[in-house]
DORO-699963 format. One record per residue (C-alpha): residue number from 1; residue in three letters; y, x, z. Coordinates in steps of 0.05 Angstrom, whole numbers, plus 32768, in hexadecimal, padded with zeros to 4 digits. Layout:
<NUM; ALA; <Y; X; Z>>;
...
END
This chain:
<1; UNK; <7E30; 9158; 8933>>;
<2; UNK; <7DE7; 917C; 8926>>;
<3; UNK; <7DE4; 91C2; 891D>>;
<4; UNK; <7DBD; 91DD; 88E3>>;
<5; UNK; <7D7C; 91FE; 88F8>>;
<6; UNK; <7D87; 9249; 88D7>>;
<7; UNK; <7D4C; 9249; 88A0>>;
<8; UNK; <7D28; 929D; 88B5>>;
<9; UNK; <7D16; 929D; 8870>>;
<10; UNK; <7D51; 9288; 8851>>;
<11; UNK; <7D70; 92CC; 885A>>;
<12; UNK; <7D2D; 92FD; 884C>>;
<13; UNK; <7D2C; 9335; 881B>>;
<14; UNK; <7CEA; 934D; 8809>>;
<15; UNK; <7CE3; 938E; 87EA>>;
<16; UNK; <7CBB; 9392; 87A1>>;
<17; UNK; <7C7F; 939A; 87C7>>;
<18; UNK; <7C81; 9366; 87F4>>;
<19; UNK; <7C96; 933A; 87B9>>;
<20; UNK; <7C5D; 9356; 878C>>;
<21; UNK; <7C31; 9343; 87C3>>;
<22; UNK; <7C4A; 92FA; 87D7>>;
<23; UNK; <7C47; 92EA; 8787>>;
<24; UNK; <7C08; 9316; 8779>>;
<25; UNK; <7C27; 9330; 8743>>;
<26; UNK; <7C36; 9382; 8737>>;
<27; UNK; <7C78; 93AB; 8744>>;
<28; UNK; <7C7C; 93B8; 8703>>;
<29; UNK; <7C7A; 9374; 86EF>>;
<30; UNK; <7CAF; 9361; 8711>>;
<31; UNK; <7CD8; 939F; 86F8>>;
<32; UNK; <7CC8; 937F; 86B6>>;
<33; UNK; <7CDF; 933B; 86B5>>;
<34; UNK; <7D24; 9367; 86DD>>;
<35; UNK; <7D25; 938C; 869B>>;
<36; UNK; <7D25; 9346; 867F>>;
<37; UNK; <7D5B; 9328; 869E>>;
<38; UNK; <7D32; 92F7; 86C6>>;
<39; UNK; <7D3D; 930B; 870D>>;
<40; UNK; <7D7E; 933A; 8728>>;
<41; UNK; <7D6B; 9356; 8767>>;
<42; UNK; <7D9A; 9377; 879E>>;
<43; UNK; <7D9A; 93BC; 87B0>>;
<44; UNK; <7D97; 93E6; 87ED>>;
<45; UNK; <7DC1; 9418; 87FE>>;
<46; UNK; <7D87; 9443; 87EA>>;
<47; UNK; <7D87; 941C; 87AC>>;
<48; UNK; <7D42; 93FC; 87B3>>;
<49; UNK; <7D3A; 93C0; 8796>>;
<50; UNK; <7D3B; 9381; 87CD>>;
<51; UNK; <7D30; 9336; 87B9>>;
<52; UNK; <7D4B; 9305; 87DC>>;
<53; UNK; <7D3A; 92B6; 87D5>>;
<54; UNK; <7D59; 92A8; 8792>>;
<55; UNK; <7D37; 92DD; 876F>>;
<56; UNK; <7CEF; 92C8; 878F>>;
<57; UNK; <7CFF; 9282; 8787>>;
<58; UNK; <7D11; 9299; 8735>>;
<59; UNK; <7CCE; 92C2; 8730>>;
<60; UNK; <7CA3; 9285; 8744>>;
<61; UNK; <7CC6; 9262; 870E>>;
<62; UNK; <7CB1; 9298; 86DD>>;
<63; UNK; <7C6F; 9294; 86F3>>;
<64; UNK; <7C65; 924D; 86EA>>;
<65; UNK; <7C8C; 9250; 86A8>>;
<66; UNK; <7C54; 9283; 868F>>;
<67; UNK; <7C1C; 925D; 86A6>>;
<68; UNK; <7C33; 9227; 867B>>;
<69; UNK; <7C3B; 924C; 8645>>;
<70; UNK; <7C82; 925F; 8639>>;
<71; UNK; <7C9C; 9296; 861F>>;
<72; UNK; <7CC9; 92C1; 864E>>;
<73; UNK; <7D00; 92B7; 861A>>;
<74; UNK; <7CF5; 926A; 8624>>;
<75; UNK; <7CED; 9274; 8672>>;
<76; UNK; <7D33; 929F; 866D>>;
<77; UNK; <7D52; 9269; 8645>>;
<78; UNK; <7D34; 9233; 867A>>;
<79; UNK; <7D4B; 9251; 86B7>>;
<80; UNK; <7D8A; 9273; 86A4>>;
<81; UNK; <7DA2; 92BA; 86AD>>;
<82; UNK; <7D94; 92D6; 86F2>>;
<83; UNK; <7DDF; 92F3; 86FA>>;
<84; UNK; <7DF9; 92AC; 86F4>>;
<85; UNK; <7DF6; 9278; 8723>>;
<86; UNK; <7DB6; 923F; 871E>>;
<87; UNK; <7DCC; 9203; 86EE>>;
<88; UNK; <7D94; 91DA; 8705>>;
<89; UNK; <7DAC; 919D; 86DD>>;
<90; UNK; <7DA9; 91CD; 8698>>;
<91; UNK; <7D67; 91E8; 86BA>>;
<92; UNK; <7D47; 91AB; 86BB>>;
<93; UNK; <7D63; 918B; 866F>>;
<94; UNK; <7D47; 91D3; 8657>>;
<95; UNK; <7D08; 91CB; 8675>>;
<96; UNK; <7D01; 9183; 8666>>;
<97; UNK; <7D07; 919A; 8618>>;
<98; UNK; <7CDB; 91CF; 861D>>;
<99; UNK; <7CA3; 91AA; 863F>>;
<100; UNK; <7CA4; 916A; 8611>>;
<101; UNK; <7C98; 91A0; 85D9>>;
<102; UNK; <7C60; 91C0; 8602>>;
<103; UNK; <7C48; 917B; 8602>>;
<104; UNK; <7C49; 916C; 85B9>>;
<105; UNK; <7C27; 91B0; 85AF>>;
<106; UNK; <7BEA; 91A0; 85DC>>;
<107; UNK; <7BE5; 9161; 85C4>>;
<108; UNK; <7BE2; 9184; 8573>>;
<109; UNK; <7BAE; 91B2; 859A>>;
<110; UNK; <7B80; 917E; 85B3>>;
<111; UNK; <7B84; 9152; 8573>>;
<112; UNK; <7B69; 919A; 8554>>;
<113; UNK; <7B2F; 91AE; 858D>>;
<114; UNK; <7B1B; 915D; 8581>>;
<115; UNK; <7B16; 9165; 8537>>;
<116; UNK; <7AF0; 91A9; 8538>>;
<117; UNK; <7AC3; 9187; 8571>>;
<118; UNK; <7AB5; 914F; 8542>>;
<119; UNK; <7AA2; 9187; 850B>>;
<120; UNK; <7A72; 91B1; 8542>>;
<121; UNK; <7A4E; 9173; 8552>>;
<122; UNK; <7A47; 9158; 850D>>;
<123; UNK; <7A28; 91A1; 84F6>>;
<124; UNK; <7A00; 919E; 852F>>;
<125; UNK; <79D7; 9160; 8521>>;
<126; UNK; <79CD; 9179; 84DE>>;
<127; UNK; <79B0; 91B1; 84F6>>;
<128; UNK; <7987; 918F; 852B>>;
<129; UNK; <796A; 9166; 84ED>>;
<130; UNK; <795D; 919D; 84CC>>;
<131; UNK; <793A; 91C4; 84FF>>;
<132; UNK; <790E; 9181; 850B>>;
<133; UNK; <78FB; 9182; 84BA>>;
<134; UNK; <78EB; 91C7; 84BA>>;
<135; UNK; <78BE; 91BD; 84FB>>;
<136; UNK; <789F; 9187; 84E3>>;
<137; UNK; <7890; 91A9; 849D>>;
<138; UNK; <786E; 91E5; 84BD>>;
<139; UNK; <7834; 91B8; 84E7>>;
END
């Protein structure tokens, strides 16, 4: 029988700072997406907040989520309450929804930035023409 390596990590708290820091993100943003009911962090027996692997591992998922666009009420629905435990299969059919909508969205989007492209470049070469008439006519 192998023993299991212990994982150092695996166990770390990081205090909102440290956190804030690893994620470059701000104290109070994290306090926010708390107030949300993204992330549930432990507490000290001094009652500072400390966040553990779960909650780090749930912020990154935030993150991600917002740089694609979501919502943090569709990141909260894709991930799950923090006080209950990770459903990934649930996690992933959520997420699998809300990206093939994303899709469909950017794909509306581009059909519209390729039509008003097609607009810019059509006024353009008018105005081209034009400018050659008028420079013409003044010689």
């Amino acid at each position: 029988m192998v023993a299991k390596k212990s994982d150092p990590g695996r166990d770390r708290l990081y205090t909102i700072s440290e956190l804030a820091a690893e994620l470059d993100l701000t104290p109070r943003t994290i306090r926010f997406y708390e107030e949300k009911g993204l992330i549930s962090p432990r507490r000290s027996a001094g009652n500072h907040r400390l966040y553990g692997r779960r909650e780090r591992a749930r912020l990154k998922l935030v993150l991600r989520g917002r740089r694609f666009g979501y919502t943090l009420e569709e990141i909260a629905e894709m991930i799950g309450p923090a006080e209950e435990p990770l459903d990934e299969v649930g996690q992933i059919e959520r997420s699998l929804v809300y990206g093939d909508r994303t899709l469909k969205e950017i794909a509306r989007r581009q059909a519209e930035l390729e039509e008003l492209k097609g607009d810019i470049q059509r006024v353009k070469r008018k105005l081209l023409t034009r400018l050659q008439q008028l420079k013409r006519g003044r010689h």
